[in-house]
N, C-alpha and C positions, 0 to 999 in steps of 0.2 A: 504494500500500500504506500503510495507516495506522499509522503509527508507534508505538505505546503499552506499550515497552518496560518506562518507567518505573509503568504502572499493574501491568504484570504481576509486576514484580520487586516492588511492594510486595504484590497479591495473595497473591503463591505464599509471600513470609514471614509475612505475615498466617495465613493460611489452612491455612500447614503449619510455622507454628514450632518446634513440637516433634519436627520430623523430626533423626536425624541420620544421619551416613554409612552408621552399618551398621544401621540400622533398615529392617524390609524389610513388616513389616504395622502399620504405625501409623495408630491407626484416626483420622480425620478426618472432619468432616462440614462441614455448611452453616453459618450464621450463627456464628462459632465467638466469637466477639467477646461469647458469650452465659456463656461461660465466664472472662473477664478480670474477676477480681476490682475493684471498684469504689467500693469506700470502705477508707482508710485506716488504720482500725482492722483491718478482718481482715488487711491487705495487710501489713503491720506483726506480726502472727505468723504468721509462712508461709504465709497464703490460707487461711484456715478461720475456719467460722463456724456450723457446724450446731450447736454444744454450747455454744458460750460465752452469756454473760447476754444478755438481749433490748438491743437498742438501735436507732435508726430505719431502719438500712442490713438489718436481718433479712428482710426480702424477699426477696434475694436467696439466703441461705443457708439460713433454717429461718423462714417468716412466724410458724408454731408459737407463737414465741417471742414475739411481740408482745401474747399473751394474759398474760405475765407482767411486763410492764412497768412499774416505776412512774410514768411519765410519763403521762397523759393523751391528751396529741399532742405532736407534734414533726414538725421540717421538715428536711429535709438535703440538700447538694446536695455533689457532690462533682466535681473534674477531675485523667482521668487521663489524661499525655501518652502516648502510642505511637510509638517507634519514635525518638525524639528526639532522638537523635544522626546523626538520618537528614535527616529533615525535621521542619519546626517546626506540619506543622497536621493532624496525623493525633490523635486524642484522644477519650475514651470520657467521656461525660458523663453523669448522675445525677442526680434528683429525686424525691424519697422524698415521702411525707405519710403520716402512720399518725394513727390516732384512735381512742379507747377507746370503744365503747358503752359497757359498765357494767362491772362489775368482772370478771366472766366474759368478754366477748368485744370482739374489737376488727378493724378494717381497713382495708387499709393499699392506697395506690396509689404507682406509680412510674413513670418514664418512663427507659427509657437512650438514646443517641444515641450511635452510631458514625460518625464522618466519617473516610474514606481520603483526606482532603487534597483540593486540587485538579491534577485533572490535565488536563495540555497536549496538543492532538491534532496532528501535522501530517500532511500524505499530499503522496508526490512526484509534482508532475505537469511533466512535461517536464525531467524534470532539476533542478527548482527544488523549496525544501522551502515549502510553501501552510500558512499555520495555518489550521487548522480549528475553533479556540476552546478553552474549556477546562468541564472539566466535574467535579462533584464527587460521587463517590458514596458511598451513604449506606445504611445498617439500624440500622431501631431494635426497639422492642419499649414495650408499653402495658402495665402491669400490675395486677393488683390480686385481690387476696386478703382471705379471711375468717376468723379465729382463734377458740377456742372451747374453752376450762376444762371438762374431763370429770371432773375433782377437783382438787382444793385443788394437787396436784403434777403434773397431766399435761394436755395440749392438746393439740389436734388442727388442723389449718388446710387450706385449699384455694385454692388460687390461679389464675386464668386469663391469658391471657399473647396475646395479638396481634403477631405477631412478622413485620415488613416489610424486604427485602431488597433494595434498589436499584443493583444493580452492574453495568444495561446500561449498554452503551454506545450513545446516539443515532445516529450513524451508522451502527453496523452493525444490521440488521435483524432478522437473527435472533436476537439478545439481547433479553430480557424482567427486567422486575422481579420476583418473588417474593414470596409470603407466605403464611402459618401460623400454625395456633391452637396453641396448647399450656400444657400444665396440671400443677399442681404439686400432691402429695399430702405433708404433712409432718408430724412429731408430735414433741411435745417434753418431755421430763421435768426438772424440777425440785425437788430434796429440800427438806424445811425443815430449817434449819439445826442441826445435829448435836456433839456432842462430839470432838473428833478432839485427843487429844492434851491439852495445854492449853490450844488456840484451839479456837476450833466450825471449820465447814465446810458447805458447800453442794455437794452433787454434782449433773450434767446429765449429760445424754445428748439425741441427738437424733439425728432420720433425717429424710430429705428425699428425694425422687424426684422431679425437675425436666425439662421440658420435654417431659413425652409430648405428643405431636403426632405431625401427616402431616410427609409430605417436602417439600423443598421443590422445587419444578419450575422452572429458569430458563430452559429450553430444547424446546419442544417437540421429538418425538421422543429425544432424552436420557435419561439415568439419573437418577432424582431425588436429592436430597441429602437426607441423616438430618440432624434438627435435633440439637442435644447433649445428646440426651435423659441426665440424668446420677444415678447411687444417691451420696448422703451418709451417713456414718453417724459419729457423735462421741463423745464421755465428754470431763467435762471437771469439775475439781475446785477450789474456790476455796476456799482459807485465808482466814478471817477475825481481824485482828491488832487487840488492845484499843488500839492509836492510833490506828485508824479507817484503817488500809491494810489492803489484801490482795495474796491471791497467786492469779491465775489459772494453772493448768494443764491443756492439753486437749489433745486429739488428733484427728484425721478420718482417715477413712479414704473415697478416691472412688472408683467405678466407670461412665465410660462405657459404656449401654445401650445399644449400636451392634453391630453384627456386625463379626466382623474381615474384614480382606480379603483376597479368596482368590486365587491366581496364578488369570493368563488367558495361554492358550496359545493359538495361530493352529493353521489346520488341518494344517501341518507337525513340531506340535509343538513348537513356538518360545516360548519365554517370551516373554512380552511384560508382564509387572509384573503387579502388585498392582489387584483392584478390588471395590469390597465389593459381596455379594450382593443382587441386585436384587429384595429383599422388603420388605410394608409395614413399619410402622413397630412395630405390635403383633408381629407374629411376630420381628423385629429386636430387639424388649428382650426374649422368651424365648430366642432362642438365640442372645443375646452372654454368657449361662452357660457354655457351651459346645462353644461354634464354634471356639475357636482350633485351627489345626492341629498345635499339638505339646503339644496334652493341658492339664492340668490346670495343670503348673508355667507356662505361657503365659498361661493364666489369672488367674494370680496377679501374672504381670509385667505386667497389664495394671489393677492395682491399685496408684494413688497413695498416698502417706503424708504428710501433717504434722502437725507438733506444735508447738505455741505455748504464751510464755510470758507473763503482763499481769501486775504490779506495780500499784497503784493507790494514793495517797495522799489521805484525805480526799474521795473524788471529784472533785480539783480537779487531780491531775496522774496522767499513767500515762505506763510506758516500755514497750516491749515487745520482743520477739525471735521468732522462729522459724526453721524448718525448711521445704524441701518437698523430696520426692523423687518421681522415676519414675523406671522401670526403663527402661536402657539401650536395649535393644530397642525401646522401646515410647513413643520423643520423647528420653529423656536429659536433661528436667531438672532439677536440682537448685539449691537457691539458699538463700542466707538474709535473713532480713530483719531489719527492725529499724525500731521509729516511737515515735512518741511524742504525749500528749496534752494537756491542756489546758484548764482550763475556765475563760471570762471572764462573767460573770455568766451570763446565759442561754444562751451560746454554747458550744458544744467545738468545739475546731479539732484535728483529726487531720493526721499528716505518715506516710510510710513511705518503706522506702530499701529495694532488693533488690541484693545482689551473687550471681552465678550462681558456683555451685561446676563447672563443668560447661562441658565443652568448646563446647560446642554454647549461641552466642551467645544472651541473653532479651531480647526486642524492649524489656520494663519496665527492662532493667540500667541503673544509676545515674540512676536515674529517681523524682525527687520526687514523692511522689503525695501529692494531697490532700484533704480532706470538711471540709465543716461538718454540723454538727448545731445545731438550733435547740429548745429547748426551748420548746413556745408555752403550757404551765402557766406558768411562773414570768413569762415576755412580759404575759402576763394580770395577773397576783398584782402585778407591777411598775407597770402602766399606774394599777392601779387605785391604789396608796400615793400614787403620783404626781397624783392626782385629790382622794384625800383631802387629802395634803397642801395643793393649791392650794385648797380646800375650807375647811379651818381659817383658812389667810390671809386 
């Protein structure tokens, strides 16, 4: 019998973290690792990012946004540990590239990498424990998107997504690796700058619908798994202050586009748990409006909230805070954050910190996360002084 207690134990908190004791339909799906926020800055006000300004990490929350950027390109790379009070090599990695065509449109590629550490196999034969090697499994996802100015204050973007799943296991045979397309529809609004008070102001809003796609199939004969197909929707308000600081203020609100899951009863009438309705993937994001079995207020318990807060000084330093919640029923949880930023000539270094409000342990809890962002306009404008300079000498 092959041993792989510890690949299971870290699966099942992977894969169903947001479970707690009295949570009984909490919707789950495949590659969920698609939903761990991944750069520093959003991580840093409670996981949101659909309404806040454009920056190279917008891929993942609203691409939308990268039509309003004033950078040109930029390069980012970010490392986020998992689970790291556990083990030391389980971690979510990021590689952004965004590029402006012209001042209307722009697009942006990225790569994530999820590794589940490596794991040891043994199997008892005679009484004796035999290693069997050790093996490391892995899903990533390819991405890349197209942004596009409809006027001076709204874009439109479209993303596609190659999304690969690797969590057999070589010796057992009937384990298969996995994979899926899926595609992102997003639109973003931005005012021009407004009177408010005695400062001006800039308001956003944004929506995002990420990851429609097919299911993913690991198992022939099996149930397939729902990718986390997910609805974003934001507003977000930024004071601007005559010594060249501001004040960001946003909100998101998420929606998992999954069916819930329904009790499965044996032919005695026996509970036997929870398991989501075995339909494609189109008719799955029509009726996770509602499908929940106790109506409409379930519904709504199946709707996240956060709210974030950005500080920013001269664009050379930002602190940040937030919020996130879910409802009890529906994972339990809660957390706040907090990060901060940094700018060294061409570089921004983001950091984030989450402590869980909330019984029910967060794989991220007291967990440094961090990104770089690379400015490669100003890489350019630098290389070039530097040429002139040796030029005059």
């Amino acid at each position: 019998m092959i041993l792989h207690i510890y690949f299971v134990f870290i699966f099942i908190i992977f894969t169903q973290f947001s479970f707690s004791q009295n949570s009984n339909r909490v919707i789950t799906t495949g590659v969920p690792f698609l939903l761990i926020t991944s750069d520093a800055r959003a991580a840093g006000m409670g996981e949101l990012g659909v309404a806040t300004s454009a920056d190279i990490y917008s891929q993942q929350w609203n691409p939308a946004k990268y039509a309003f950027s004033s950078n040109e390109k930029a390069l980012g790379l970010s490392y986020t540990p998992y689970l790291s009070k556990i083990v030391d090599d389980i971690f979510l990695g990021n590689f952004t590239y965004f590029k402006k065509v012209d001042d209307r449109s722009s697009w942006a590629t990225s790569l994530r990498y999820f590794s589940l550490g490596e794991i040891q196999f043994n199997e008892f034969i005679s009484g004796s424990i035999v290693d069997q090697g050790f093996q490391r499994p892995t899903e990533l996802t390819l991405d890349l998107s197209y942004a596009l100015k409809l006027s001076s204050v709204f874009s439109m973007a479209i993303a596609g997504r190659f999304i690969y799943s690797d969590l057999k296991i070589a010796i057992d045979a009937d384990t298969s690796s996995a994979s899926s397309l899926g595609f992102d529809i997003a639109g973003y609004y931005q005012s021009q700058s407004f009177k408010l008070n005695s400062n001006k102001a800039i308001f956003r809003s944004g929506i995002n619908i990420s990851n429609i796609g097919p299911r993913l199939n690991y198992e022939m004969g099996t149930q397939k798994s729902f990718i986390p197909t997910n609805l974003r929707i934001g507003f977000g308000l930024d004071l601007l202050y005559e010594d060249e600081s501001s004040l960001g203020i946003y909100s998101e609100f998420s929606k998992l586009l999954v069916p819930t899951p329904v009790a499965i009863f044996d032919s005695n009438n026996n509970f036997q748990g929870f398991r989501q309705p075995d339909v494609d993937f189109i008719n799955g994001i029509f009726i996770s409006f509602s499908d929940a079995p106790d109506g409409f207020s379930e519904e709504l318990s199946e709707i996240t909230a956060a709210f974030g807060l950005e500080y920013s000084l001269r664009d050379s330093f930002s602190i940040r805070t937030g919020f996130f919640n879910e409802s009890q029923e529906k994972g339990s949880r809660r957390y706040l954050t907090m990060g901060t930023g940094f700018n060294i000539n061409f570089i921004n270094v983001d950091l984030s910190y989450l402590f869980s409000t909330s019984r029910v342990r967060n794989p991220l809890e007291n967990t440094i996360r961090f990104s770089l962002s690379i400015n490669l306009d100003k890489t350019s404008i630098q290389i070039q002084d530097e040429n002139k300079n040796e030029n005059n000498l």
